[in-house]
C-alpha positions as CSV (number, residue, x, y, z in Angstrom):
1,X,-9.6,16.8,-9.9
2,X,-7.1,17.7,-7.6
3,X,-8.0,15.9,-4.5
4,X,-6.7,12.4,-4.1
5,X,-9.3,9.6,-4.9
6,X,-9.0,7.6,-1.7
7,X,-8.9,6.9,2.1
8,X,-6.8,4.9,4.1
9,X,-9.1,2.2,3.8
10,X,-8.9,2.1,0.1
11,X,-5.5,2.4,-0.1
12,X,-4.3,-0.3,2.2
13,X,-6.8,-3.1,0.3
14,X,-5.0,-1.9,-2.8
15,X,-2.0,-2.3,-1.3
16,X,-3.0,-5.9,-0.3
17,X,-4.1,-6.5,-3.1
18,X,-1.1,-5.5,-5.8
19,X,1.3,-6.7,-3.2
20,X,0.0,-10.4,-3.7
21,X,0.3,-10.2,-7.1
22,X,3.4,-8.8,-6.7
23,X,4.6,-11.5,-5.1
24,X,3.3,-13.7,-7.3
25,X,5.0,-12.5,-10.4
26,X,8.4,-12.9,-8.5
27,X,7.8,-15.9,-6.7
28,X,8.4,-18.6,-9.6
29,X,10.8,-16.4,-12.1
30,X,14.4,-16.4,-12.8
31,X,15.8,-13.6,-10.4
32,X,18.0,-12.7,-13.3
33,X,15.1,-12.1,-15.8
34,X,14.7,-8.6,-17.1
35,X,12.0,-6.5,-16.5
36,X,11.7,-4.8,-19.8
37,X,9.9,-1.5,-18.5
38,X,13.4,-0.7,-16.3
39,X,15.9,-1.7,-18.4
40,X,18.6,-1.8,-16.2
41,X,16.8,-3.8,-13.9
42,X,16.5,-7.3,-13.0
43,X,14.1,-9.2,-11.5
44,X,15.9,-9.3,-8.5
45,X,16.7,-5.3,-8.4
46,X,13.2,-4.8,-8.4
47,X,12.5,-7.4,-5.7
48,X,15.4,-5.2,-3.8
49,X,14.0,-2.1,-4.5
50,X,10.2,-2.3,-3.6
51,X,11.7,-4.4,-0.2
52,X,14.0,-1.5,0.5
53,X,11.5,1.7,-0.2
54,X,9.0,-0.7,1.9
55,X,12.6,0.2,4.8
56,X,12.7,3.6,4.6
57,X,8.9,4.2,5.0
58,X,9.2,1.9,7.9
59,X,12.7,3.9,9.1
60,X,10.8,6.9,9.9
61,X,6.8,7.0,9.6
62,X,6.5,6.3,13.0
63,X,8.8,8.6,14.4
64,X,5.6,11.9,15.1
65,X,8.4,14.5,13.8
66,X,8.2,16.1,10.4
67,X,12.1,16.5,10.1
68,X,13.5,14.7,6.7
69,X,15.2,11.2,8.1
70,X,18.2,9.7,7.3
71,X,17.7,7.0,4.5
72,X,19.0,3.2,6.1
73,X,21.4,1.5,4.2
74,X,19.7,-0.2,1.6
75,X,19.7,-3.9,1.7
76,X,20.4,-6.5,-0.9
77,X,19.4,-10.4,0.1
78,X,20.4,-12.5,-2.2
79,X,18.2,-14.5,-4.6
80,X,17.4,-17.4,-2.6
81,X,16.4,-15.6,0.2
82,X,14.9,-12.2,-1.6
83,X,11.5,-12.9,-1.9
84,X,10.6,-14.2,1.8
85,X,12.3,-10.8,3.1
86,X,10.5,-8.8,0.8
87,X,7.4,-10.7,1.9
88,X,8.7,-9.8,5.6
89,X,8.9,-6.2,5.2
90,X,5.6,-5.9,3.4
91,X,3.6,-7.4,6.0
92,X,5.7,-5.2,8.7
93,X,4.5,-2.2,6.2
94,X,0.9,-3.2,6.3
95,X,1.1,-4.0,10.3
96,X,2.3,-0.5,10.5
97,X,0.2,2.1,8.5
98,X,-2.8,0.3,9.1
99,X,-2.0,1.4,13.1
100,X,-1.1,5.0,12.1
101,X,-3.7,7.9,12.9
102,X,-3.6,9.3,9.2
103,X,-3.4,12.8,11.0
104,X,-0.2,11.9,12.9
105,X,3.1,13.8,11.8
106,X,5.2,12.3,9.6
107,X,7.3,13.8,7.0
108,X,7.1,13.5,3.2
109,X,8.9,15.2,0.4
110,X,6.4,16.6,-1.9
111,X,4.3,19.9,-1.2
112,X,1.8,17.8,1.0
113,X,0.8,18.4,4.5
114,X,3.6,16.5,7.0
115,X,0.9,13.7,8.0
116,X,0.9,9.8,7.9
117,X,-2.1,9.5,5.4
118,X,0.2,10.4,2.6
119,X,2.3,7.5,3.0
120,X,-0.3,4.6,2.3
121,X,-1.5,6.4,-0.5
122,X,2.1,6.2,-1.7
123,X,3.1,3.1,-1.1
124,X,-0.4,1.9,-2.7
125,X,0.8,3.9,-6.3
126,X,4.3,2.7,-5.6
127,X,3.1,-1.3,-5.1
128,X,0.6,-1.2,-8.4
129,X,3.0,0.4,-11.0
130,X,5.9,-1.7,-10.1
131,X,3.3,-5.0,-9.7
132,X,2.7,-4.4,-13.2
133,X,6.6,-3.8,-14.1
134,X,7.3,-8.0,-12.1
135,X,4.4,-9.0,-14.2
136,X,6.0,-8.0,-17.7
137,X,8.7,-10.0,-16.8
138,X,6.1,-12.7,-18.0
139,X,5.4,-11.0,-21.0
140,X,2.0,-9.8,-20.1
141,X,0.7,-7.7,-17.2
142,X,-2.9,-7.1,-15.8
143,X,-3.8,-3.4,-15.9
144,X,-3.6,-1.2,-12.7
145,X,-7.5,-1.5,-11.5
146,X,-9.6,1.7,-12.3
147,X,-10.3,3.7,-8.9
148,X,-6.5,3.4,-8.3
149,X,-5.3,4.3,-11.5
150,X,-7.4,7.1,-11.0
151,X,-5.9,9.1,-7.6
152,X,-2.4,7.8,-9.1
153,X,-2.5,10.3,-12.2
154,X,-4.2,13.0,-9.5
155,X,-0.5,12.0,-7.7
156,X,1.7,12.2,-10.2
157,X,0.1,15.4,-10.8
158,X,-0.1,17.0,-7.6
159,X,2.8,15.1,-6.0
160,X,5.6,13.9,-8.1
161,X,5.2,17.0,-10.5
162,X,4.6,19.6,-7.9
163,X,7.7,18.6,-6.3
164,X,9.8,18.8,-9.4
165,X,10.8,15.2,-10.0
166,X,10.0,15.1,-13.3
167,X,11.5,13.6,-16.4
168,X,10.5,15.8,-19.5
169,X,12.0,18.7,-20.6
170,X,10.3,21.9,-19.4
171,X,12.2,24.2,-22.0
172,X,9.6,26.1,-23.9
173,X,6.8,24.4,-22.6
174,X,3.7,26.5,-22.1
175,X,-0.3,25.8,-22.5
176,X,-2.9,23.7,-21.3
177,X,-2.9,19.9,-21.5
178,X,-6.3,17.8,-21.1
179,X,-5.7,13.9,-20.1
180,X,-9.3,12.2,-19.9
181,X,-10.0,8.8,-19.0
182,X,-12.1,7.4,-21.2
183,X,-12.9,3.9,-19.0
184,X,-14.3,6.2,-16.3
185,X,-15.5,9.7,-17.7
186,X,-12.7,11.7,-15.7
187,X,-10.8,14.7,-17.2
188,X,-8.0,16.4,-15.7
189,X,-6.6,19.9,-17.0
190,X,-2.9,20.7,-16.3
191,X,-1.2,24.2,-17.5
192,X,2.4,24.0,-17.8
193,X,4.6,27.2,-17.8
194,X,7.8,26.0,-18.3
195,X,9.0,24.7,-15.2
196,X,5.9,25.5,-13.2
197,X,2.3,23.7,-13.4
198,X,-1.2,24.3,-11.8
199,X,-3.6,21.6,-11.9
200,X,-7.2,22.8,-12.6
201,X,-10.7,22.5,-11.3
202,X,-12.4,23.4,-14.5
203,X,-15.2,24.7,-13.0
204,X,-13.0,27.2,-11.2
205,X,-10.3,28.1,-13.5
206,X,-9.1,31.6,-12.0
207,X,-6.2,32.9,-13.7
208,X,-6.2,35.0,-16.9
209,X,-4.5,33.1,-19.6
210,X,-6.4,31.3,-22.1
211,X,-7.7,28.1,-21.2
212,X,-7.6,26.5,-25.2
213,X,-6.1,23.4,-25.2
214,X,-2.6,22.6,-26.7
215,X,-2.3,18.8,-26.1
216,X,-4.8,15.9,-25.2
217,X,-4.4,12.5,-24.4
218,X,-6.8,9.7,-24.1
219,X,-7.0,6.8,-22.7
220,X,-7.5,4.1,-20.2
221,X,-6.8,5.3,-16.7
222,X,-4.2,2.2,-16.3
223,X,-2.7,3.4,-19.7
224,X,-2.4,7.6,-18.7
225,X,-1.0,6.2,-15.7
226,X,2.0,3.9,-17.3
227,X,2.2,6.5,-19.8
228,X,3.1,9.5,-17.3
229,X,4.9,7.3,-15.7
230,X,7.2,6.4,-18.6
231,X,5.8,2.6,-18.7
232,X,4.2,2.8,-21.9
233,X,4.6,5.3,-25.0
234,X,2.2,7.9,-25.1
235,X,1.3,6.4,-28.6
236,X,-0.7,3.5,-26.6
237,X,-3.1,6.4,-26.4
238,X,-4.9,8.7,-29.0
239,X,-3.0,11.9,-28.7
240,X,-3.5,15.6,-30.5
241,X,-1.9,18.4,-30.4
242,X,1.6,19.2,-29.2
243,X,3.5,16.0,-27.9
244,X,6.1,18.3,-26.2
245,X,3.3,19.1,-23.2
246,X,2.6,15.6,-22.7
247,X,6.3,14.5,-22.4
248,X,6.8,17.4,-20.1
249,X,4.5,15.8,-17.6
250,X,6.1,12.1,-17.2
251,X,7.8,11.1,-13.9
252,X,9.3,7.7,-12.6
């Protein structure tokens, strides 16, 4: 389970895709709205935020050196004019990593080879989970489709977590937790040891320890998604076992 679920191809039509509804759920709604998943946020912030992480992929994926870049100075259009530069950069973002080799250097931040492919993969999982945060500024959101959802819980795992970026407490956390999607028949097995984590094949589980399970969660893969990714209580899902694993393994 721990290859991503995707290509290039993939990833750029779901990019396509959650962008337009992105836009969409912007286009006609008070810039000053809340969007209840980030509570500090307003529709505008989020607008600003997506438009300026869309910047700093643009700032330096092209650039065939793995060296960490220097992050521009984020920018911050104002209401009336917010959406259409948004709209700019995203098209300049498609334009862009559709025309990158996936095997040409580029640097990332997460224990991941250096290489271009990680980026539309990234900017696919970044576009869907904050597609569904504009929508919920119109009290209801469409779930992040299947086959997506899917690599983005192999990326939180293997990505977000590997790096360290989490958001749960790692204190005393030890065992194995089981997340399986029941909309799709996929399982993935995570072993926490405090601050460390290995994601596991089950068919080639190598270490010693015991492999008995300590927490499961299950679920749609849309809702283990928003759930790791601190969108949506874990109690949207049917849970056993102890809840301390599972909130050891959201991110965002």
């Amino acid at each position: 389970m721990s290859k991503p679920h995707g290509t290039k191809e993939f990833w750029l039509a779901a990019l396509r895709a959650d962008g337009a509804a992105f836009r969409a759920a912007v286009a006609d709604v008070d810039p000053g709205a809340p969007v209840p998943p980030c509570p500090d946020w307003t529709v505008l912030d989020l607008v600003h935020h997506l438009g300026n992480v869309y910047g700093f992929v643009l700032n330096h994926v092209t650039r065939g050196v793995t060296d960490r870049p220097e992050r521009p100075a984020p920018q911050t259009p104002p209401a009336g004019e917010a959406v259409a530069w948004w709209e700019s950069r995203f098209g300049e973002l498609l334009t862009t990593l559709d025309g990158l080799d996936p095997d040409f250097p580029a640097w990332n931040w997460a224990p991941q080879p250096k290489k271009a492919i990680f980026w539309p993969r990234r900017m696919a999982q970044e576009t869907a989970v904050h597609r569904w945060d504009a929508q919920t500024s119109h009290g209801l959101s469409e779930p992040i489709e299947t086959k997506l959802a899917v690599d983005g819980i192999t990326e939180v795992l293997d990505t977000w977590l590997a790096a360290g970026r989490r958001k749960g407490s790692t204190e005393g956390v030890r065992g194995v937790v089981a997340l399986h999607a029941s909309d799709i028949a996929e399982v993935w097995y995570v072993r926490l040891r405090g601050e460390g984590l290995a994601l596991l094949d089950t068919d080639t589980v190598l270490d010693n320890d015991p492999t008995h399970e300590r927490a499961q969660a299950t679920g749609s893969a849309s809702d283990l998604l928003l759930a790791l990714w601190g969108r949506v209580p874990y109690d949207v899902l049917e849970t056993a076992g102890d809840m301390r694993l599972l909130e050891a393994l959201r991110t965002g």
